[in-house]
C-alpha positions as CSV (number, residue, x, y, z in Angstrom):
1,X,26.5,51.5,-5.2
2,X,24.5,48.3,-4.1
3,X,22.9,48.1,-0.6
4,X,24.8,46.2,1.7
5,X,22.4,44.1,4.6
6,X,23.5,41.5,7.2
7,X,22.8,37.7,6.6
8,X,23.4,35.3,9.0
9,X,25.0,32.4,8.6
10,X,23.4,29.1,10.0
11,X,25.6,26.5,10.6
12,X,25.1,22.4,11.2
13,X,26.2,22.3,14.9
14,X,23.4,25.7,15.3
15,X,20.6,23.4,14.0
16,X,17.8,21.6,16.0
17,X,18.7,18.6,14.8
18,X,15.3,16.7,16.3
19,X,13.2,20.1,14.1
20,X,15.3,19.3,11.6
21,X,14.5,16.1,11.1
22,X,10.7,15.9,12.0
23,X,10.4,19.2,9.3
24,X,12.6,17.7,6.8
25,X,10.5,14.4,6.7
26,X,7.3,15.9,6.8
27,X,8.2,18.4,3.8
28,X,9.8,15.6,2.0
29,X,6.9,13.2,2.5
30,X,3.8,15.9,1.2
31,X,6.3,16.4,-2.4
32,X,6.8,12.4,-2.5
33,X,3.3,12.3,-2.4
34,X,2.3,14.6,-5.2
35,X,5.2,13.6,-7.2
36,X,4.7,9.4,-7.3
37,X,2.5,9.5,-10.0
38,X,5.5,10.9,-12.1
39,X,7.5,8.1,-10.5
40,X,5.2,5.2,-11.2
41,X,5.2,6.7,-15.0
42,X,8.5,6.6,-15.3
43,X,9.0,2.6,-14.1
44,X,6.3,1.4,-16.4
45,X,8.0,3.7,-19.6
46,X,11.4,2.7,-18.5
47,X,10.6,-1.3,-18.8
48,X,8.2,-1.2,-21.3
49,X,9.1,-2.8,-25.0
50,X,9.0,0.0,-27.2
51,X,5.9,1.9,-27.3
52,X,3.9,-1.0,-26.3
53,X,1.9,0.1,-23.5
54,X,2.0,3.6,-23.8
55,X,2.7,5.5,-25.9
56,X,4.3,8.9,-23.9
57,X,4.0,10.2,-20.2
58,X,0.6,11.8,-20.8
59,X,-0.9,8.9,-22.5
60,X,0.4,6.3,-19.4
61,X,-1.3,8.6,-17.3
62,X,-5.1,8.6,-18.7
63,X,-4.8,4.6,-19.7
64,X,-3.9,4.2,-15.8
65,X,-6.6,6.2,-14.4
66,X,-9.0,4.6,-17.1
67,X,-7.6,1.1,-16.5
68,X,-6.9,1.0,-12.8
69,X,-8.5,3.9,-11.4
70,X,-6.3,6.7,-9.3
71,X,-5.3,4.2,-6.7
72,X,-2.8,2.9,-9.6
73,X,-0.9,5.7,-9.9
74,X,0.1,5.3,-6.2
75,X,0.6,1.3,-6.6
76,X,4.0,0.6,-4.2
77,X,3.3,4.2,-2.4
78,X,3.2,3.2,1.5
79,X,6.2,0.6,0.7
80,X,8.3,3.4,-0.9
81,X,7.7,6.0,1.5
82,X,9.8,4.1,3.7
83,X,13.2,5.7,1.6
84,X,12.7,8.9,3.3
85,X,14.6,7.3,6.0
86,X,17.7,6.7,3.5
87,X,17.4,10.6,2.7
88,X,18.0,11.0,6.4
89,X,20.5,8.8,6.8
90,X,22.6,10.1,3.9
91,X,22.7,13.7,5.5
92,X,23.9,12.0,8.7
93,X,26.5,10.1,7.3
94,X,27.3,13.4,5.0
95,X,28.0,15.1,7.7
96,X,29.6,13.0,9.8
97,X,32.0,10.9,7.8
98,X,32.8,14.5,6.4
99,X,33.6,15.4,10.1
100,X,36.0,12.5,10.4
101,X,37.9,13.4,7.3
102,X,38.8,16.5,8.3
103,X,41.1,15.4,10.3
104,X,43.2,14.0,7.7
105,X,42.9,16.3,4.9
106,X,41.5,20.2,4.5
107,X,40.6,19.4,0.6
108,X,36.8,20.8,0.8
109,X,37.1,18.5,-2.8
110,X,38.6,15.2,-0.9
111,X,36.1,15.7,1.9
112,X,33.4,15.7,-0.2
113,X,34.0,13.1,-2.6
114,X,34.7,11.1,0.6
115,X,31.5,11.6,2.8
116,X,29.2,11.7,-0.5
117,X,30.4,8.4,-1.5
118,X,30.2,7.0,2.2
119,X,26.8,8.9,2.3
120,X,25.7,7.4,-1.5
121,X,26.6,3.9,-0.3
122,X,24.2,3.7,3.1
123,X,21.6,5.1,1.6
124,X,21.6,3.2,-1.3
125,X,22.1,0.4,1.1
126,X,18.5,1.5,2.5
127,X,17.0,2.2,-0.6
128,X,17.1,-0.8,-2.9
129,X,15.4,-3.4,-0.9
130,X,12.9,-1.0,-0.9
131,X,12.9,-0.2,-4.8
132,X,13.4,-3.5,-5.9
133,X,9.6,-4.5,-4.1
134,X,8.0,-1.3,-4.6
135,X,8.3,-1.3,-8.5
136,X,7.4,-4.7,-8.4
137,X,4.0,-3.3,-7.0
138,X,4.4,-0.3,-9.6
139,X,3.9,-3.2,-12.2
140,X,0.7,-4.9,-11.2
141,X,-2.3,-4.4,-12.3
142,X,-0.4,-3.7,-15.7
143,X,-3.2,-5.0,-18.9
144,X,-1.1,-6.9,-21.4
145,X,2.5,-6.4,-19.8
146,X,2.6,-9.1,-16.9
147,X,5.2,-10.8,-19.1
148,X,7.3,-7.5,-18.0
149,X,8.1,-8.3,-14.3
150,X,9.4,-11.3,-12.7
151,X,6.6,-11.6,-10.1
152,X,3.0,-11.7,-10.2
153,X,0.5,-11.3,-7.0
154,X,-1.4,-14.6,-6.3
155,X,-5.3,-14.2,-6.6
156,X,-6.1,-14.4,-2.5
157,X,-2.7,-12.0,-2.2
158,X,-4.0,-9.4,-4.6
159,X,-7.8,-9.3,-2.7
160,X,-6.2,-9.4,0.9
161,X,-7.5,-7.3,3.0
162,X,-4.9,-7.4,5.4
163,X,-1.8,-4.8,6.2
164,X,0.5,-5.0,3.9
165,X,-0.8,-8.3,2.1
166,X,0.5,-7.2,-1.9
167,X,4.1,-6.4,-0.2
168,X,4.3,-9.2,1.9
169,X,3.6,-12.1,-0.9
170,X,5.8,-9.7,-3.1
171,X,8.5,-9.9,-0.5
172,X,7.8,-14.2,0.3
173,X,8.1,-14.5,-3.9
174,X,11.7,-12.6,-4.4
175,X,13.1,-14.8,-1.3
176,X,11.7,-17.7,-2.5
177,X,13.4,-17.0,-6.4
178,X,17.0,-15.5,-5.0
179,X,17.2,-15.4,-1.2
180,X,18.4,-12.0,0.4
181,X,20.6,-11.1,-2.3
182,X,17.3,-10.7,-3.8
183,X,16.4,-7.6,-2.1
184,X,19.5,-5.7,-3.5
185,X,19.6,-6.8,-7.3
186,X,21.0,-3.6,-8.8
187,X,22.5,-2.3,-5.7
188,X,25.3,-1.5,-8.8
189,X,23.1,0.3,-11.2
190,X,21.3,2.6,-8.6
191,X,25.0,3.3,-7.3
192,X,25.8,4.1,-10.8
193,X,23.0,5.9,-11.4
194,X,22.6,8.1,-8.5
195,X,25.9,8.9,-7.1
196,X,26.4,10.7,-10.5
197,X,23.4,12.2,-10.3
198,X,24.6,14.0,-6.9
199,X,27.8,14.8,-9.2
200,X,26.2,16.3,-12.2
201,X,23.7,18.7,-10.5
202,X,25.8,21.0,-7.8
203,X,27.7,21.7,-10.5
204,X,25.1,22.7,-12.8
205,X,23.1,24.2,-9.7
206,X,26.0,26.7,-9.1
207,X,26.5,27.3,-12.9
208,X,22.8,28.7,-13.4
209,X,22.3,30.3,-9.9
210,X,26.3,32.2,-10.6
211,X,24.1,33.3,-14.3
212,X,20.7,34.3,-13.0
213,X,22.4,36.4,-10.3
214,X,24.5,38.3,-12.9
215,X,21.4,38.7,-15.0
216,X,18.7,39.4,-11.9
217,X,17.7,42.8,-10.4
218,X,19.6,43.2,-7.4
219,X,16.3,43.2,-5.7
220,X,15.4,39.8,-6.9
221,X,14.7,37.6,-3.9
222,X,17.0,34.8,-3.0
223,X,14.4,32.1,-3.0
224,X,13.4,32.8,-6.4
225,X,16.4,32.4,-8.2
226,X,17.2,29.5,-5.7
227,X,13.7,27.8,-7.3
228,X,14.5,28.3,-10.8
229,X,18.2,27.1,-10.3
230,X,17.2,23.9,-8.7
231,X,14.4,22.7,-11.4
232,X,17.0,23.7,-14.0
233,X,19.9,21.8,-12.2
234,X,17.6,18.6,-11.4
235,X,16.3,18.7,-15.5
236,X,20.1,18.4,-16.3
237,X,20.5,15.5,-13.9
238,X,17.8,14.2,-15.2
239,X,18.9,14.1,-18.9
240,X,22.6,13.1,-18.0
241,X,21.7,10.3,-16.2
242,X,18.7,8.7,-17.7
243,X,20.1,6.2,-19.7
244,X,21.5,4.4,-16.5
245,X,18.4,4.8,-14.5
246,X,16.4,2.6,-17.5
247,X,19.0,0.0,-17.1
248,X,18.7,0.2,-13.5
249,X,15.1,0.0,-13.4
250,X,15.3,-3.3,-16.0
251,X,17.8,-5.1,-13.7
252,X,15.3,-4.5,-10.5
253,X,11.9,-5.4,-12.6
254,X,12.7,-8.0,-14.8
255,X,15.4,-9.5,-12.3
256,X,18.3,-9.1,-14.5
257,X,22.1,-9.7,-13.0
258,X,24.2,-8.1,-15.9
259,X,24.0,-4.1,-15.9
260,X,26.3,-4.3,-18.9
261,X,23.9,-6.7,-21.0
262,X,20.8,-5.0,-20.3
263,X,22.4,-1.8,-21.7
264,X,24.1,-3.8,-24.8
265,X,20.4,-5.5,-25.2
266,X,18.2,-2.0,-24.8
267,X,20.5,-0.7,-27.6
268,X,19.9,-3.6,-29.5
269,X,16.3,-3.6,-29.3
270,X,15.2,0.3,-29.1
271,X,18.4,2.5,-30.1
272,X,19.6,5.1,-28.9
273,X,16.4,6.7,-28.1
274,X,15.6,4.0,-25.6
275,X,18.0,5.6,-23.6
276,X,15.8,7.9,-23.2
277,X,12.4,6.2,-21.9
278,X,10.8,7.6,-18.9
279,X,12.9,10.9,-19.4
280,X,9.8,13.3,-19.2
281,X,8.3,12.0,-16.4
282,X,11.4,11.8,-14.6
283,X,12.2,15.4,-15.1
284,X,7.9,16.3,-13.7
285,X,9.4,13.9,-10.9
286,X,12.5,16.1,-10.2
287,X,12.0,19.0,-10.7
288,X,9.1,20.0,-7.7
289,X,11.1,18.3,-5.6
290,X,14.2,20.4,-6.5
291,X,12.2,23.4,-5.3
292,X,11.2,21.8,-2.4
293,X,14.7,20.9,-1.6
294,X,16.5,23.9,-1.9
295,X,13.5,26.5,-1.2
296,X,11.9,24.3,2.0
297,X,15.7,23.6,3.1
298,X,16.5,27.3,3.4
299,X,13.1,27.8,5.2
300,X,13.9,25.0,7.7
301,X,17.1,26.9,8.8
302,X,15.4,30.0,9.1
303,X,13.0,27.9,11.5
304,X,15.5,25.6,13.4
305,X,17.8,29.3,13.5
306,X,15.1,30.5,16.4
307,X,16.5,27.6,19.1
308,X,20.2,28.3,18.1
309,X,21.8,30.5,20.1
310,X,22.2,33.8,18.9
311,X,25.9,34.3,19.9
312,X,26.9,31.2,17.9
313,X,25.5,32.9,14.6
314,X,28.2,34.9,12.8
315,X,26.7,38.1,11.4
316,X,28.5,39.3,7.9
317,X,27.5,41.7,4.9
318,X,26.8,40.3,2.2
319,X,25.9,41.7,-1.3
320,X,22.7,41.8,-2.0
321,X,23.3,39.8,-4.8
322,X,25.6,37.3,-3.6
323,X,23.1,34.5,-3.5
324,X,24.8,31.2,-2.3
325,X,27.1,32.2,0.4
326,X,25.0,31.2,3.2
327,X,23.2,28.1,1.9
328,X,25.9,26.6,-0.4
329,X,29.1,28.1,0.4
330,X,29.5,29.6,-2.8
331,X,31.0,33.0,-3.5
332,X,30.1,34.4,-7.1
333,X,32.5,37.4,-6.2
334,X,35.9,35.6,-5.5
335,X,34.6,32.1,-7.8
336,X,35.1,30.1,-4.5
337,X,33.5,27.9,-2.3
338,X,33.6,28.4,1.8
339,X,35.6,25.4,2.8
340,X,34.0,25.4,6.5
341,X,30.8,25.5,5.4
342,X,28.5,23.4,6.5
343,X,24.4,23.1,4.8
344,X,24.5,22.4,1.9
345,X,27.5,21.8,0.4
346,X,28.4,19.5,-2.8
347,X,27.1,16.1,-1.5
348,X,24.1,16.5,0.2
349,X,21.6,15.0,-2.9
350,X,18.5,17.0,-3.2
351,X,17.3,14.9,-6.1
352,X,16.4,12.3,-3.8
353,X,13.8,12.9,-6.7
354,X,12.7,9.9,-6.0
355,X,12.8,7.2,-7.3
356,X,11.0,4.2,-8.2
C-alpha cells in the first residue's frame, strides 16, 4: 500500500501577487539571459538562404564569436528583455478574463480557450513591436548577409555611444519605411505561431508527466519528473510549430506582408526541410526555460505560500504519486482535470521560450 502525505494546495487569490511578480521576472530574466544566444541562432538560421551563412547551430555559434566577438551573440538583448513584461501581462489577463468567463459558462475547456486567446492577443500585442526591432539588431553585424534584412545601421548610429543609439535609428528607419503599422508586421504569424504553441505543449506536458509517473518509483520527487516533462513537452512544441515561426521570423526581418507567400516561396526555394531551419537551436532555447517554468514556478508558490494565510490553504492527501494535482489540476487517477483550479492550468504559456 503507498504512503499517503498531505499537500497543500496553493491557490491564485493565496498568492503574493507583488512576490509573485518581482520573483517571476527576476527568474525569468537570469534564463533569458543564458538562453539568447540560442535565440539569436535561431533568427539568423531561420532567414538565412540555404546554408549560406552557416552551416548548422554549432557552426553559427563559433563564426559569431570569431566574427563579432561574444557581444554578438547578445545583439538586440537589452531591447528584447523588455517582453518579460508581455509574460506578465498574459498571466494577468489569463487569469482575469478567465475570471469573467466564469460567469457565463463552467466549461474549464471554454474558459480556457477564452482567456488564452484574450491572454495570446495582449501579449502578442506587447511583443512584436519589440521582435520586429530586436531581430533587426539580431541581424547586424551579419559578414555577407546584409542583403538579408530590410534595415541597415548608419555608420555614426552603429559607433554611438549614446543609450540606446542602434535601437533608436533602428526604430527612426522602420517609421520612416511603414509608419506604426511598421512595429507590428507579423502580428499574424507570431499569433499563428505561438498561440499553437501554448496548444500543443499542455497537452503533451500532461501526456509524458501521466507516463513517467506510471513508470517512476513512487519515491521519485515531483520536481524531477516535472523537469523532464517540461523539456520534453517544449521539444514537441518546438518541432510542431517550427515551420510557422521561420515564416514568422522572414515576414519581421525581411519586411514581408504575405505570411502565405513567404511559406509558398520557402517551399519553393529550400523544401521541405526549410521548414525546419533554426529547429535545434530553438529546442536549446526552449527547453531550460521549460524547467525554469515549471520547476521555478512550483518553487515560487512554495515561497509566496508563507504570506498566505494558512486557513485559506485546503489540506488533502494525495498519492504520493499523483504528481500534477496541485500545480496543474491534473488527476492521473480519475483522467481529469480540477475545474477550479487555479496555477497552472492549460493557458498559461511557459514557452515564453523566447523568442527572437
Amino acid at each position: 500500500m503507498q504512503q499517503k502525505r498531505n499537500i497543500q494546495i496553493i491557490e491564485w487569490e493565496d498568492l503574493d501577487k507583488r512576490k509573485f511578480y518581482s520573483f517571476g521576472v527576476f527568474m525569468t530574466m537570469s534564463i533569458r539571459a543564458t538562453v539568447y544566444p540560442a535565440t539569436l541562432i535561431r533568427t539568423r538560421l531561420q532567414v538565412q538562404r540555404g546554408k549560406s551563412l552557416y552551416g548548422g547551430t554549432f557552426d553559427a555559434f563559433f563564426k559569431i564569436v570569431r566574427a563579432e566577438g561574444v557581444r554578438g551573440l547578445y545583439r538586440g538583448f537589452m531591447v528584447n528583455t523588455l517582453t518579460l513584461v508581455s509574460g506578465q501581462a498574459y498571466i494577468t489577463t489569463y487569469e482575469l478574463v478567465r475570471k469573467y468567463t466564469s460567469q457565463y459558462s463552467d466549461s474549464n475547456t471554454v474558459k480556457s480557450l477564452v482567456a488564452g486567446g484574450a491572454a495570446s492577443l495582449v501579449a502578442q500585442s506587447i511583443t512584436v513591436p519589440i521582435d520586429v526591432v530586436s531581430q533587426q539588431l539580431m541581424m547586424q553585424g551579419l559578414k555577407g548577409g546584409e542583403h538579408l534584412t530590410r534595415f541597415q545601421l548608419l555608420p555614426d548610429a552603429a559607433e554611438s555611444k549614446k543609450f540606446f543609439g542602434q535601437t533608436r535609428n533602428i526604430m527612426a528607419q522602420i517609421f520612416a519605411a511603414d509608419g506604426f503599422r511598421g512595429f507590428y508586421r507579423g502580428y499574424v504569424a507570431s499569433l499563428l505561431t505561438y498561440i499553437p504553441n501554448s496548444a500543443v505543449w499542455w497537452p503533451f506536458y500532461h501526456f509524458y508527466a501521466e507516463q513517467l509517473s506510471k513508470l517512476a518509483p513512487s519515491d521519485c520527487p515531483h520536481l524531477l519528473l516535472q523537469a523532464i516533462a517540461g523539456p520534453l513537452a517544449a521539444a514537441t512544441a518546438s518541432t510542431v510549430t517550427n515551420p510557422m515561426d521561420v515564416v514568422r521570423a522572414r515576414v519581421q526581418v525581411e519586411g514581408r506582408s504575405s505570411v502565405v507567400e513567404t511559406f509558398r516561396q520557402l517551399l519553393a526555394e529550400e523544401g521541405c526541410w526549410g521548414l525546419t531551419k533554426g529547429l535545434s537551436a530553438r529546442i536549446i532555447s526552449s527547453t531550460p526555460t521549460a524547467v525554469v517554468m515549471v520547476v521555478g514556478y512550483e518553487t515560487l508558490k512554495k515561497v509566496d505560500q508563507v504570506s498566505a494565510p494558512e486557513s485559506r490553504l485546503p489540506v488533502k492527501p494525495l498519492d504520493e504519486r499523483v504528481l500534477f494535482k496541485t500545480s496543474h489540476g491534473y488527476d492521473p487517477e480519475s483522467g481529469h482535470r480540477d475545474p477550479e483550479h487555479r496555477l497552472g492550468r492549460p493557458g498559461l504559456n511557459p514557452t515564453l521560450e523566447h523568442r527572437a
